[in-house]
N, C-alpha and C positions, 0 to 999 in steps of 0.2 A: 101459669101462676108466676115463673120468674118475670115475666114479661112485665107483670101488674105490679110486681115489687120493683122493678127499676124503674119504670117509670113515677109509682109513688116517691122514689128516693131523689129524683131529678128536679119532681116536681117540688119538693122542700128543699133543695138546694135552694132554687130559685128564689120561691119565700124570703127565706134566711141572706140570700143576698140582695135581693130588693129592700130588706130592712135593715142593711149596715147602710146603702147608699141613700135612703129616706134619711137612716141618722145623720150622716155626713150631710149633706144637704142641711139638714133643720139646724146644725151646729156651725155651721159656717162662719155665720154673722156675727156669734159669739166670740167663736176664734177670729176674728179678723180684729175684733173690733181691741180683742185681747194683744194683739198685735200693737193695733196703733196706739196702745196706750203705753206697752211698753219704749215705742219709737219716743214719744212725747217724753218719759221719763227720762230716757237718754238723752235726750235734746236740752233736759232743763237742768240736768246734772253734771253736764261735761263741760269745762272749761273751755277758754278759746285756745288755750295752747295744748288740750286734748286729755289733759289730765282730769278724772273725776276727783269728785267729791265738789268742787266749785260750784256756787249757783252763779250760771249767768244769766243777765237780762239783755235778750236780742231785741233791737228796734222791729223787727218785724214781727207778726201775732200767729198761732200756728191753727194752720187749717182747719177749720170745724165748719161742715156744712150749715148750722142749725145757726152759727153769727155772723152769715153774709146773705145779703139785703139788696136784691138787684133791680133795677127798673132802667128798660130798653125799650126805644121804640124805634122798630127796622121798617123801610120801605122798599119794594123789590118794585123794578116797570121791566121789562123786556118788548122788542120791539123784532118784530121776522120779519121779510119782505124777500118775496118770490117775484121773478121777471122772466119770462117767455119769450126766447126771443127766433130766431128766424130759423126753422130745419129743424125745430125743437129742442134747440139747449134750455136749461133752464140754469140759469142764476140763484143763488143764494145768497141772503148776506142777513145775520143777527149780531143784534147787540142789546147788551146786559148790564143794568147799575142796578146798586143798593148802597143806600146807608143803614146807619145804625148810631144811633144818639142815646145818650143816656149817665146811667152814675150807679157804681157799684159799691156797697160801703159795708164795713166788716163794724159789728155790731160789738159791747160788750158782753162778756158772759156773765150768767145773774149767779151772784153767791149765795150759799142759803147761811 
C-alpha cells in the first residue's frame, strides 16, 4: 500500500510540472513580444544625449518583421572533378560560386 501511494504522489508531481512548463511554453511569445515593445518605447523616448523624456526622430525605422518586403534570386553551380592517376592516387579538386541578386525594402506601417 505505501508502495501505490508514492508512486501515486510521483506521478502528480509530474503532471503538475509538465503543466507549469506547457504554461511557460504557450506564454513565451507574449512575454517576448512584451519585451520588444518595451525596448521600442525606450528607443522612442530617450534623447540623443540620454536623457528621457525627449522624443527623438532616428533616420533609421525599427525592426518589424511584418514591414520588410524581400525578393532574391540566388544561383548555386558546383563543379567536382576526380582523376585517377598511376599506383592509385586519386586527385581531387571542387569549386563553388553563387550569386544573389535582388531588393529588400521596409515597407510602411498602416495606421488605423
Amino acid at each position: 500500500m505505501l508502495r501505490r501511494t508514492k508512486a501515486q504522489s510521483t506521478a502528480e508531481y509530474v503532471i503538475v510540472l509538465g503543466l507549469i512548463v506547457a504554461a511557460v511554453i504557450a506564454m513565451q511569445t507574449y512575454v517576448k513580444r512584451g519585451f520588444q515593445g518595451r525596448i521600442k518605447d525606450a528607443v522612442d523616448y530617450t534623447g540623443q544625449s540620454g536623457q528621457s523624456g525627449e522624443a527623438v526622430s532616428f533616420t533609421t525605422k525599427q525592426y518589424e518583421p511584418y514591414y520588410l518586403e524581400s525578393q532574391f534570386a540566388s544561383e548555386r553551380s558546383s563543379t567536382d572533378t576526380e582523376e585517377l592517376a598511376e599506383g592509385g592516387s586519386v586527385s581531387r579538386a571542387s569549386e563553388e560560386t553563387s550569386t544573389r541578386s535582388g531588393s529588400q525594402t521596409i515597407l510602411e506601417p498602416k495606421t488605423e
